[in-house]
C-alpha positions in Angstrom: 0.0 0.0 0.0 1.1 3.3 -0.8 0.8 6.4 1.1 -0.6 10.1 -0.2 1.5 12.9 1.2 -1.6 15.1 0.0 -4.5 13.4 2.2 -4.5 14.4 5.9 -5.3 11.2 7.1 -2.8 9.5 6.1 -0.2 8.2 8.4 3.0 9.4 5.7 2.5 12.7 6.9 3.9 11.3 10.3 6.2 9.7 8.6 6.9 13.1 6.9 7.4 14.5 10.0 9.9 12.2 11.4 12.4 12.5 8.8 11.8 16.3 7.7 13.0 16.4 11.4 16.3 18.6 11.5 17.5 16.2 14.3 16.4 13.1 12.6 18.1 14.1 9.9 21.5 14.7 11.7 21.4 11.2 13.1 20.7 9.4 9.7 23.7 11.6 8.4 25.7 10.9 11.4 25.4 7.6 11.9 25.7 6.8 7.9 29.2 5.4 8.9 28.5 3.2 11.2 27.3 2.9 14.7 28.0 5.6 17.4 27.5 6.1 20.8 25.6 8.7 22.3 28.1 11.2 23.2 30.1 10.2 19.8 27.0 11.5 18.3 25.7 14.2 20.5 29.3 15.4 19.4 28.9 15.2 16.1 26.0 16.6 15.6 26.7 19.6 17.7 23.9 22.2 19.5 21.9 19.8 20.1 20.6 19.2 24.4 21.3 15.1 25.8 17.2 15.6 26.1 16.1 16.5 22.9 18.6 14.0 21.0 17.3 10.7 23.7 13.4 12.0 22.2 15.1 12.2 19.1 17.0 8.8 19.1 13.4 6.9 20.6 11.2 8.2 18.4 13.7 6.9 15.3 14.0 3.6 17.1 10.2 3.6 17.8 9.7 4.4 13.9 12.2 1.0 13.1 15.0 4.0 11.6 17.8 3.4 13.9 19.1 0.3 16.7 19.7 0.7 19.9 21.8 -2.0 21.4 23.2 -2.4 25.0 26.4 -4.1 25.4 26.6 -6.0 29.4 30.2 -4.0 30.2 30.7 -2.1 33.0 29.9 0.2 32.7 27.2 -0.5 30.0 27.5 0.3 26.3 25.3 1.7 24.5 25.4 1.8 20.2 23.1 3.5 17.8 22.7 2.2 14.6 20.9 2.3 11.6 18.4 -0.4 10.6 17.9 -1.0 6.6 15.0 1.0 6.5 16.8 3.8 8.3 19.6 3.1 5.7 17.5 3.5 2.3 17.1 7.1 3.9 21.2 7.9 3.9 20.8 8.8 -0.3 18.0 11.2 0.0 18.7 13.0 3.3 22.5 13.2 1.8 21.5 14.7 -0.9 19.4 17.7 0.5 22.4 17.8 2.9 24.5 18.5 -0.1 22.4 21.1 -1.9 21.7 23.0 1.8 25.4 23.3 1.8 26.3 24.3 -2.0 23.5 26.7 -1.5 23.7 28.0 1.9 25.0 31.6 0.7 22.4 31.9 -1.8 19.4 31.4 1.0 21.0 33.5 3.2 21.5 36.2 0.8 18.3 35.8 -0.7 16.9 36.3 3.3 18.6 39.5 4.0 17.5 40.9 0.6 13.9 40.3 1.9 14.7 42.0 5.4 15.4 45.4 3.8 
């Protein structure tokens, strides 16, 4: 079954919501090499409060995105990774990464102009 972005009943506009995230999208982009640990990413990632990237990190796990698995060390472990779903996102979400950032001065030109 597919989704319609355009009907508001339809559960992709969660889904819409979830990865049009500007956290979610950090994670998928930062953990596109591999698994990471929470402060590996928090680091990463940068600006971003230990709160808001555990709702963050649940809500992808919740959605089946991302992995969470706990290692029995002491102290514990913890790893975030991707799942194959959260994988077949890497592609798109890299590639509005990439225009954001060949484009950035044009945006924020474009946003003074309009403050004038």
């Amino acid at each position: 079954m597919r989704g319609d972005a355009f009907d508001p009943n339809c559960p992709t506009r969660l889904v819409l919501d979830r990865i049009g995230d500007k956290w979610s999208v950090l994670v998928v982009l930062g953990l596109s090499d591999g698994p990471r640990r929470f402060t590996g990413l928090r680091g990463l990632i940068g600006g971003v409060t230990p709160k808001v990237l555990t709702q963050t990190l649940r809500a992808m796990e919740r959605d089946g995105l991302l992995t969470r698995t706990v290692f029995a060390e002491v102290p514990p472990r913890v790893e975030y990774a991707l799942t194959p779903l959260g994988l077949s996102l890497q592609a798109p979400i890299q590639a509005v990464a990439d225009w954001a950032e060949e484009n950035v001065e044009a945006v924020v030109s474009a946003r003074e102009k309009h403050a004038v």
